[in-house]
N, C-alpha and C positions, 0 to 999 in steps of 0.2 A: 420542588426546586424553584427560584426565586429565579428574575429572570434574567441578573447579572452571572448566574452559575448556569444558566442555559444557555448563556452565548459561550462560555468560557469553555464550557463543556464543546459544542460543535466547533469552536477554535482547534482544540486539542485535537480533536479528530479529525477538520482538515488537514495538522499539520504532520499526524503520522501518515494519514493517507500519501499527503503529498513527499514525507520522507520516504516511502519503499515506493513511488511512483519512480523517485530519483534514483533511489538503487537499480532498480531492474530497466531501466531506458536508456539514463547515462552511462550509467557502470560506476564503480567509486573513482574519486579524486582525493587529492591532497584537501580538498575542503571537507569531504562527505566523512573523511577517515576523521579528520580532524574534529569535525564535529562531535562524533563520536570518544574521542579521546579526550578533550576540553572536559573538566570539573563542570562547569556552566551546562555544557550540553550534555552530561550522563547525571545530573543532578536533574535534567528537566523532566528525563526518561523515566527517571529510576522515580519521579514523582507520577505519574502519569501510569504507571506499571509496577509496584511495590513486591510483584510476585519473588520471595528467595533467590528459587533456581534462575529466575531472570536476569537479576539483580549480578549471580555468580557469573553467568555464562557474559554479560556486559563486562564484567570484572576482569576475563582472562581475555576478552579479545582488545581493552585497552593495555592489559600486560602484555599479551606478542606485541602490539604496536612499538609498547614503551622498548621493551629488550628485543626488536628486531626480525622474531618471526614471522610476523605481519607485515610485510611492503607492501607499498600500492602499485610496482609491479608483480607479486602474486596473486595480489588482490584483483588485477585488470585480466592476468591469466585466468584466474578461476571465474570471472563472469565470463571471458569470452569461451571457455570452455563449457559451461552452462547454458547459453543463453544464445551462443554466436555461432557455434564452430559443431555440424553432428558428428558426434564422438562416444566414448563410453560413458560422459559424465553430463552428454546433455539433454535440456529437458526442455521443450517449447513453450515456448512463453503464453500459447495462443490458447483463447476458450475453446473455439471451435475443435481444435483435434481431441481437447479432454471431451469433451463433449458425446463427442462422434464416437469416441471410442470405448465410452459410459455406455452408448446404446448398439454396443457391438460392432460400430462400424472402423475402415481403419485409420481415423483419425489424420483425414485432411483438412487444409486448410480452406480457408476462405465457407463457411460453412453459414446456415443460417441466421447463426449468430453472430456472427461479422456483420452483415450486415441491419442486422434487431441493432445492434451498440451505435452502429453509426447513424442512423436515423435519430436514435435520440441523443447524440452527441450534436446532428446539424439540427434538430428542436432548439435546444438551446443558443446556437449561432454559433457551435462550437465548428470552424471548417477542419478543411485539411491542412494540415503545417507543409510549406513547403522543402523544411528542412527536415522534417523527419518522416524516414521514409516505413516505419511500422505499421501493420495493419489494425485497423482500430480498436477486433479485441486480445491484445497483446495485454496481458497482466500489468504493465506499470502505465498504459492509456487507461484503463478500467478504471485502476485504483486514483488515478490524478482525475477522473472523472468526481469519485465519490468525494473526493478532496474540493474538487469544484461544485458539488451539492453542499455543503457543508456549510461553505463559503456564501454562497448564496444565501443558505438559513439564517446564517450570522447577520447580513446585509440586511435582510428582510427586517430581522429583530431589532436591532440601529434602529431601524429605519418606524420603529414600532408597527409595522406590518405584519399583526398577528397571522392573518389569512394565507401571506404569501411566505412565511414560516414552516408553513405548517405544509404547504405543498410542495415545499423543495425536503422536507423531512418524511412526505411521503413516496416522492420519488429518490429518496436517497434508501428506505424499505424498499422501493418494487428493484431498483436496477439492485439491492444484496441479494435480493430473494432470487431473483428471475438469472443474475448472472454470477454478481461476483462468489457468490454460498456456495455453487453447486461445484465449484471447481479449484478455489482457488486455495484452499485447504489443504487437496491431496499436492497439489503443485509446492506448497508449503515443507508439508511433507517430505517430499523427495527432495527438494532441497536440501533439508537439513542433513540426510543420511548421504547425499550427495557431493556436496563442498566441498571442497580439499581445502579449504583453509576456512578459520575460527568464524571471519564476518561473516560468512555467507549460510555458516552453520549457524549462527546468530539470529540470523535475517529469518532464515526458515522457520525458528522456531520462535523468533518474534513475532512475524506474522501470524503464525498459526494461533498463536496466544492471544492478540488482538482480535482476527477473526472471530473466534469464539466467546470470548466476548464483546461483540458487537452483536454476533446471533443469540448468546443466552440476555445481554441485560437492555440493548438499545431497543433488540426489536422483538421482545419481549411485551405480550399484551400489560397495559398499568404496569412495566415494570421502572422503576427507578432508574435513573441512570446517577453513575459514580461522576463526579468531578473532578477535571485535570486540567492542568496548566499546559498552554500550549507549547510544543516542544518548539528550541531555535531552531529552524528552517527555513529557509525560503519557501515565499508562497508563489507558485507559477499564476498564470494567467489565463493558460489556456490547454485544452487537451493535450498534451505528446509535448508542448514545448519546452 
């Protein structure tokens, strides 16, 4: 890989990182729907992601948009029944309880892993937002983390800094391995059988899709990596912001 498709490539994958950082923090918007619904922004995805079934399930959640089934008030329901509100359909956003509850325990918060994410979130100078009040491993701080290792590897490379590349791409390996791999799949998971409505049944199994490949082809010993065009998104700045 050449090493304009190696930037382009860690581009792409800050900017989905940083796309489901936005879903699961913010909750969708008129912009996050729109994004989605825009020719421009399902044309970036659908490059980025060629998978069929992907491509259909993208398909029918800009058709509810288009004809109505889809609003971004059920769309703000169905996160906050998710993610905000415990109920029959919610699921914790937090490593720690999957965690705790992978080694039989029952899955509280604030666990050793909360605090393993934030140490190496304030390594990097990453502090605490004082606008947002999540705890740090919350599934869309995680992911806008690895969104921010990305970011990093890109800058490095700019910057022709082989060495300092190479070490935000190894810590973008140890925090999939050690955190985001072990949990954030089955959360994926439930998601998708979860949702009451198309996006969020999307989201799930978008995630789940990228997940797996990020662990079969990125961190994969010598293996290849695929090249993709960075999706339109905004790129944040900083953990949770």
């Amino acid at each position: 890989m050449s090493d304009v498709e190696q930037i382009q490539w860690e581009e792409a994958r800050s900017a989905v990182y940083g796309f489901f950082s936005q879903a699961f923090i913010r909750g969708p918007s008129r912009q996050f729907l729109g994004a989605l619904s825009a020719d421009e922004g399902t044309a970036n995805l659908r490059e980025i992601f060629p998978d069929v079934a992907y491509q259909q399930e993208l398909a029918q959640v800009r058709l509810d948009a288009q004809e109505g089934r889809l609003t971004l008030e059920g769309a703000v329901l169905d996160f906050e029944a998710l993610f905000r509100i415990p109920g029959p359909h919610y699921l914790s956003p937090y490593e720690s309880v999957y965690r705790s509850q992978g080694a039989g325990g029952r899955g509280g918060l604030c666990g050793p892993e909360t605090a393993a994410v934030e140490r190496l979130y304030l390594k990097e100078g990453l502090g605490p937002n004082a606008e947002f009040s999540e705890l740090p491993d919350h599934v869309g701080v995680e992911l806008e983390f690895m969104a921010f290792l990305c970011r990093k590897a890109v800058e490095a490379m700019q910057a022709g800094d082989a060495a300092t590349a190479q070490e935000y791409q190894h810590q973008q390996y140890c925090f999939f391995l050690e955190h985001v791999g072990p949990w954030v799949r089955l959360l994926a998971e439930r998601l998708a059988s979860q949702a009451q409505t198309s996006l969020y049944r999307f989201l799930g199994n978008f995630l789940n899709l990228f997940l797996e490949m990020e662990g079969n082809l990125l961190f994969r010993p010598g293996g290849e990596h695929p090249v993709g065009r960075a999706t339109d998104v905004s790129r944040q700045q900083g953990v949770g912001q």
